[in-house]
C-alpha positions in Angstrom: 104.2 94.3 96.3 105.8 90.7 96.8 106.6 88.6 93.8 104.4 85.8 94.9 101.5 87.9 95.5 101.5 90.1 91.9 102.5 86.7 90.1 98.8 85.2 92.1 96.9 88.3 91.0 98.0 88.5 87.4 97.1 85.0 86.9 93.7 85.7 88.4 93.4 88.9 86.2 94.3 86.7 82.8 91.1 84.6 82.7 89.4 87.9 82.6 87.1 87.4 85.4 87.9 89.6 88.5 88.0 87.7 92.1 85.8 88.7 94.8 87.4 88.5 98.4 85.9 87.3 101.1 82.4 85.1 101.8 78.8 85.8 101.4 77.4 88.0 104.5 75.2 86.8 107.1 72.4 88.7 107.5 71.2 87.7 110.4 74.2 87.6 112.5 75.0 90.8 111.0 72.0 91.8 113.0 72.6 90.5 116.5 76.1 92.0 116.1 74.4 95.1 115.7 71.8 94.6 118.7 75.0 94.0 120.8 77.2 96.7 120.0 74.2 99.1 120.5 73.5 97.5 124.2 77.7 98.1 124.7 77.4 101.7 123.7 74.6 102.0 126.3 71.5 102.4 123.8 68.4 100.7 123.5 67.6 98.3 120.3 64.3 98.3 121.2 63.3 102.2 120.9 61.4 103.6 118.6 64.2 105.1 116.5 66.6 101.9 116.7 63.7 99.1 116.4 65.3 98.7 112.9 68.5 100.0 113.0 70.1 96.6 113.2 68.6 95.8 109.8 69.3 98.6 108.2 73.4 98.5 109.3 73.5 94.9 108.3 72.2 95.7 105.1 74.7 98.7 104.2 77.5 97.1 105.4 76.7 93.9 103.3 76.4 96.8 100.4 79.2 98.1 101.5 81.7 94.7 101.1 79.9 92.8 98.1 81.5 93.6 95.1 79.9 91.9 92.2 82.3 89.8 90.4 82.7 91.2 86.6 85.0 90.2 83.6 87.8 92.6 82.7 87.0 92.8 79.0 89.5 93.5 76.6 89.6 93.9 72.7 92.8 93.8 69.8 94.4 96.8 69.3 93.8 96.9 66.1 95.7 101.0 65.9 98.7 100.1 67.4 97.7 103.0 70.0 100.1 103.9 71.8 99.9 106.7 73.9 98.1 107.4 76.9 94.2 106.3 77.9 93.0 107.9 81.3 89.8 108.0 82.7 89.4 110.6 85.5 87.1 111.2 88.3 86.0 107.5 88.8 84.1 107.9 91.8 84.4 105.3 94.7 83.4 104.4 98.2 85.3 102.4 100.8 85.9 101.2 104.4 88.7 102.1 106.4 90.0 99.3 108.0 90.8 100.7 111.2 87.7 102.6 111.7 85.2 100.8 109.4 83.9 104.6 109.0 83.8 105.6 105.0 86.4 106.8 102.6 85.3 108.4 99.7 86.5 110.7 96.7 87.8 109.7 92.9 90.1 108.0 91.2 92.2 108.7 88.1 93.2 105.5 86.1 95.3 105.4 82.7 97.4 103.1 81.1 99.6 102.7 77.7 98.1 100.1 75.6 99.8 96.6 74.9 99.2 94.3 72.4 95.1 94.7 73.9 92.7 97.9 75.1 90.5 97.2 77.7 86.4 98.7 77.8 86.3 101.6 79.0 84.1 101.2 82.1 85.7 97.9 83.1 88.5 100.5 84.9 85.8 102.3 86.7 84.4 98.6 87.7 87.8 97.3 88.9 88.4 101.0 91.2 84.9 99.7 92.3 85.6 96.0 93.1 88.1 96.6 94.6 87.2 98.9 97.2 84.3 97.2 98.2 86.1 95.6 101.2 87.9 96.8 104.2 90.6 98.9 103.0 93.4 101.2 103.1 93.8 103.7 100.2 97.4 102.9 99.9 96.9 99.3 99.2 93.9 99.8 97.2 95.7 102.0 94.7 98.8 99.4 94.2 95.8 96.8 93.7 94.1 98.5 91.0 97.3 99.2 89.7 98.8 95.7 89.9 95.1 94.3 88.2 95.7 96.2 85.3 99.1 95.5 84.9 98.8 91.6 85.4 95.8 91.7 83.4 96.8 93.8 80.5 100.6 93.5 80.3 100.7 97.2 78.8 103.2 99.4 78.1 102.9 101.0 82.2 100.2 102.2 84.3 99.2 104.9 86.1 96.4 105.2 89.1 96.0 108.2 91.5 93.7 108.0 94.5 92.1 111.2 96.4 89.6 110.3 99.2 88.3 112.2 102.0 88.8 109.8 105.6 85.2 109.8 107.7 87.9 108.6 110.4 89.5 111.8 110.1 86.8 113.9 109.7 84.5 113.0 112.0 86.7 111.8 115.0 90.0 112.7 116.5 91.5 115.7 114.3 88.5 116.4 112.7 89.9 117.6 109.6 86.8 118.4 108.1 87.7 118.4 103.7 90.9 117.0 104.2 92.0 114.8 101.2 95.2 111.7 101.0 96.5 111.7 97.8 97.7 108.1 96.9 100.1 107.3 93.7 100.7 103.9 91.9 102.9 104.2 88.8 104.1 100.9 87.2 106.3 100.2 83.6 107.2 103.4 81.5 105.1 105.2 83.5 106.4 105.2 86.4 110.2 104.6 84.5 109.9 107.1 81.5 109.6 110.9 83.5 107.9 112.4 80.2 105.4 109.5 80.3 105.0 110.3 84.0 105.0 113.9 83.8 101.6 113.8 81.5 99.8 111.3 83.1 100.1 113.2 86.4 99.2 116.6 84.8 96.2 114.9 82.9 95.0 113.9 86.6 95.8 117.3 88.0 93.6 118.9 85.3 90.8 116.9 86.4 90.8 118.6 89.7 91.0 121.7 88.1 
């Protein structure tokens, strides 16, 4: 990632609330953009089956990119902990950029506490935030790595990404159960290869 851009996003991250990209959706044009694309692929808007089909895509893609905005809580670490938090199997749904057909699977998110822990669940909400726009899984794993890291200036951390492409699956190849494994490591543990070594095994025994 560029200098400019993690220095932007850590300074985002440190007034705890989490940015939302992107405007509001518009229903309604949402809606004739729908009604076109159907007449361009030939079908009818106005059949029985696809009378409200226009509505019903507007309204999952509009689900689909509205992330709601949430603050990245954090407490004292009172302990002094030190070693490794994960939180495995987060599960998450994007867009593919490309396609804008699904992504889905789980992430795996750990990090070694600073000077401050962070709730649990705000790590599940900011894999969630953050995919809720169109996306590549490669970029989304440095972002929810690069959030954390601006955010909680900890000791390294650690996110792993496995998703199965709709893209894939149910066009071209077709590789049906296929899944891309992403990686973002940052501080000690992506620099100390003990630290590494057990955060990748702790997210390798998730799977198991």
């Amino acid at each position: 990632m560029r200098t400019a851009a993690l220095q932007e996003r850590a300074g985002a991250a440190h007034d705890g609330v989490v940015p939302v990209a992107g405007g509001a959706p518009d229903p309604a044009a949402a809606e004739r953009a729908v009604v076109d694309l159907l007449a361009a692929l030939g079908l009818d808007a106005g059949a029985p089956g696809l009378r409200e089909t226009p509505r019903r895509v507007a309204r999952a893609y509009a689900d689909l990119l509205t992330p709601e905005p949430f603050t990245l809580t954090t407490f004292p670490n009172e302990e002094g902990y030190d070693e490794l938090v994960v939180v495995s199997d987060i599960p998450f749904t994007s867009l593919c950029e490309h396609h804008l057909l699904p992504f889905a699977g789980v992430a795996h998110v750990g990090y070694l506490p600073g000077a401050r822990v962070v709730g649990l669940s705000k790590l599940a909400r900011a894999v969630e935030a953050l995919s809720r726009r169109p996306q590549v899984q490669e970029r989304l794993t440095c972002q929810v790595a690069d959030l954390l890291q601006g955010a909680l200036d900890p000791g390294g951390v650690g996110v792993v990404l496995e998703a199965e492409h709709s893209c894939m699956s149910l066009r071209g190849v077709r590789a049906v159960g296929a899944l891309t494994r992403t990686s973002a490591l940052r501080g000690r543990v992506r620099s100390d290869a003990r630290t590494r070594a057990e955060f990748l095994d702790l997210a390798r025994r998730s799977r198991a």
